[in-house]
N, C-alpha and C positions, 0 to 999 in steps of 0.2 A: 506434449501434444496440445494443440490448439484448439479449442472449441470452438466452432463457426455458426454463429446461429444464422438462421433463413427465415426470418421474422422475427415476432414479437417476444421478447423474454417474455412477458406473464402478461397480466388481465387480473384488474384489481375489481371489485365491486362490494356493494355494500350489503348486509343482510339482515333481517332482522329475529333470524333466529339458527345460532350457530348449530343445536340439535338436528333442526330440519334438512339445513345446509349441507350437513355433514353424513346424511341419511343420504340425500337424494345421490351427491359428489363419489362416494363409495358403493352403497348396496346399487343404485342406477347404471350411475355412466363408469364404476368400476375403477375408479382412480382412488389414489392412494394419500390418505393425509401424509406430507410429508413434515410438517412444522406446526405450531401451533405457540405463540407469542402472543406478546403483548401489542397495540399499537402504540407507538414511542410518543406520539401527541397527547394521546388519553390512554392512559394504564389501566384503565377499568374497561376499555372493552378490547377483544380477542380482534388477533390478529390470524387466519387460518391459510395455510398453502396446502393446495390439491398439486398434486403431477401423477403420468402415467407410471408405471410400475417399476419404471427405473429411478426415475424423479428426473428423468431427461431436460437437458437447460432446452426452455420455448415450451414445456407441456404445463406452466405451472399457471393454477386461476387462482388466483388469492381474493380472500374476503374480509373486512372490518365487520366486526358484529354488535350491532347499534339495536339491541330487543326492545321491540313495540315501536319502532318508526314505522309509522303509515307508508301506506306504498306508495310509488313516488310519480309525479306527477309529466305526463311525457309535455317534451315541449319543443322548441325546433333546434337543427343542430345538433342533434345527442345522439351518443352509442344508442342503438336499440336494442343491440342484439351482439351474440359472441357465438362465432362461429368453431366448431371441432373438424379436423380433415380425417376421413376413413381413406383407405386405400384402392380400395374397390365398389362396384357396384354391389358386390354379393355380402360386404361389411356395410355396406348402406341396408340392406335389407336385412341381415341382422339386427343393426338395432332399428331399423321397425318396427319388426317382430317383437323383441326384447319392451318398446316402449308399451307396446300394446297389450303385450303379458304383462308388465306390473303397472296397466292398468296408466300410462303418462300420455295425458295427452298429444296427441301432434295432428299434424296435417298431413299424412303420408308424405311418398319419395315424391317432389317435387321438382320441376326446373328451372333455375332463379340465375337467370347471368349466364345463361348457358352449362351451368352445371346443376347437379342433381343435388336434394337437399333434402334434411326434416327438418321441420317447424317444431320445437315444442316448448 
């Protein structure tokens, strides 16, 4: 059987605290650690992959965890942002709700490009 991805396999970024990261990735937006390695560049710091609850090829964010790098400076040209696709308008308003109970900031359901969105 062939597996067809329809985007992006993962979405890499950096963090600078695997605890926090790993709080917000699970107990939040409910994904699942699926790995948890080394980076093959530098052995001392963690390498962590999230995917949803199957570990589905395209759901995975993965993070290098580099503790106490200052936050990072935006400049032009850069990712800003990493977007998650809901199914529905009424899963969109779930996790608003959901954000707003534990308290995560956003911008409410918004309209960006013509589709509906949280900011958080």
């Amino acid at each position: 059987m062939k597996n067809e991805l329809k985007g992006i396999h993962h979405v890499t970024a950096i963090t600078s605290s695997a605890e926090k990261n790993y709080e917000f990735f699970t107990n939040v937006l409910g994904m699942r650690l699926v790995k948890k390695t080394v980076n093959q560049d530098d052995i001392q710091t963690y390498h962590t992959f999230f995917a949803d609850d199957q570990g589905s090829a395209g759901t995975d964010m993965t993070f290098f965890d580099f503790p106490g790098i200052p936050k990072g400076r935006h400049g032009t040209n850069e990712i800003s942002r990493t977007s998650f696709r809901v199914p529905t308008d009424a899963a969109l308003e779930y996790w608003q709700k959901r954000f707003n109970r534990l308290e995560v900031q956003n911008d409410g359901i918004q309209t960006q490009f013509g589709r509906k969105s949280i900011t958080i």
